[in-house]
N, C-alpha and C positions, 0 to 999 in steps of 0.2 A: 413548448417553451424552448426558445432557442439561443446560445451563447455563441457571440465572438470574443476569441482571446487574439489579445494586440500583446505586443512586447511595451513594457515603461519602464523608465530608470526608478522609480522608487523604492515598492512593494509590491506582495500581490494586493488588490483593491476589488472587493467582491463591491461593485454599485449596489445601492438599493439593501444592502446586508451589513456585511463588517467589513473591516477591514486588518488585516496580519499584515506585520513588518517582521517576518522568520526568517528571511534570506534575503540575499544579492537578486536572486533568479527571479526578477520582476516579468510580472504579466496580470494584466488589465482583463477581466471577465466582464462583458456590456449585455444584457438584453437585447435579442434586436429581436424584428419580428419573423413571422413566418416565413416572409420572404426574401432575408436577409441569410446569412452565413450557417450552417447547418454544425456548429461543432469545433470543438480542437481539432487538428491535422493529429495524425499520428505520429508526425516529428515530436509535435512539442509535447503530449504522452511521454513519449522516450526520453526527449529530454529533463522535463520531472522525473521521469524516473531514476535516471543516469544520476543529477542529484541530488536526489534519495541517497542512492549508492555512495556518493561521494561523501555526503556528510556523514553518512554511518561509518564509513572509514574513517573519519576523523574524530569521530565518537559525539558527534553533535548531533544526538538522537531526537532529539524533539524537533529541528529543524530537517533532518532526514524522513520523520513523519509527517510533519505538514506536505514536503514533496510528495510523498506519496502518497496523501491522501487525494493533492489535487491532480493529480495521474491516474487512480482511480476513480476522482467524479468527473471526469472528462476520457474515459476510456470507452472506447466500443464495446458497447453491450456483448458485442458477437464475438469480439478478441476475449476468448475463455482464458488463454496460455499467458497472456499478458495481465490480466484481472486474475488469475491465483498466482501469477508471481508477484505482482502490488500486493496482493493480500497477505502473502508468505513472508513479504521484506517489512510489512507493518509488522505482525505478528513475531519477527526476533526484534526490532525498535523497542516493542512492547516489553519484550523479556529483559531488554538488556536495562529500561526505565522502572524496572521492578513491578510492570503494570500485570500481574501473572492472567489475572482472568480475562482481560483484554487481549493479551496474547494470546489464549486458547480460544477464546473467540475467534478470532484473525484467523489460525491457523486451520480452525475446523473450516469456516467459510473457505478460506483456501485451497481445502482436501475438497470440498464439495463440488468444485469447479474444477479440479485434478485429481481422481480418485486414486491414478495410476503411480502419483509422486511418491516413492521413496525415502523423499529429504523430508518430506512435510509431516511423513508420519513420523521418522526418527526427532523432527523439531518440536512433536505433539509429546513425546517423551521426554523429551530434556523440560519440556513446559513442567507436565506432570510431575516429576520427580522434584523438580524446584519446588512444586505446591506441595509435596508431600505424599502425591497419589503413586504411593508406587506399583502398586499391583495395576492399577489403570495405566504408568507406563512401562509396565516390561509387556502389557498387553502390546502396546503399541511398537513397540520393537520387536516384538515376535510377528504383528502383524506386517511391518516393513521390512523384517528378513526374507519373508515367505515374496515381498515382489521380486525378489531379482529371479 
């Protein structure tokens, strides 16, 4: 199965699915067939991500997560750095939307696809500590001290 995404002025418009009116940054996701378009460009990945970014600055979280939800269902399987950074930027959306187990969700998917991140384990900590696990996160910042 294969997707072409077009630019629209209105929404995003999943055909055949639902449809979300969560932001300005409209783009049209069509079926087409095998023979037709193989995928988002990695621009426009980026640019759902970018934002992502943007609204989280602005503190318009739940629109910040839809971006990047559809940046990571439209990312390269094979882009690992870009799929645990989508994952890592849901994952604090989540924390800051008080969604706490959603966000350790996020962020363990995240670590799993960057084992090496330092930020991701110190964000599995600040998660923990929100939920109350605190011996689960001083684990995790002893285990993020020890990458540098």
């Amino acid at each position: 199965l294969h997707y072409e995404i077009v630019s629209q002025p209105i929404c995003f418009l999943f055909l055949h699915t639902v449809t979300l009116c969560k932001y300005s940054k409209m783009v049209e996701i069509r079926e087409v067939s095998e023979s037709g378009s193989s995928g988002a460009s990695k621009q426009t990945v980026l640019d759902l991500k970018s934002d992502g970014n943007n609204f989280f600055k602005e503190k318009e979280f739940e629109k910040a997560l839809v971006a990047y939800e559809q940046a990571l269902a439209f990312a390269d399987d094979t882009d690992i750095a870009l799929k645990s950074a989508l994952k890592g930027n849901m994952a604090l959306v989540f924390y800051h939307l008080n969604r706490l187990d959603e966000a350790l969700v996020s962020c363990r998917e995240a670590q799993e696809l960057d084992q090496s991140s330092a930020k991701l384990l110190a964000r599995e900590a600040t998660i923990l500590a929100e939920m109350g696990e605190f011996s689960k996160a001083k684990h995790a910042v002893e285990k993020a001290t020890h990458q540098f």
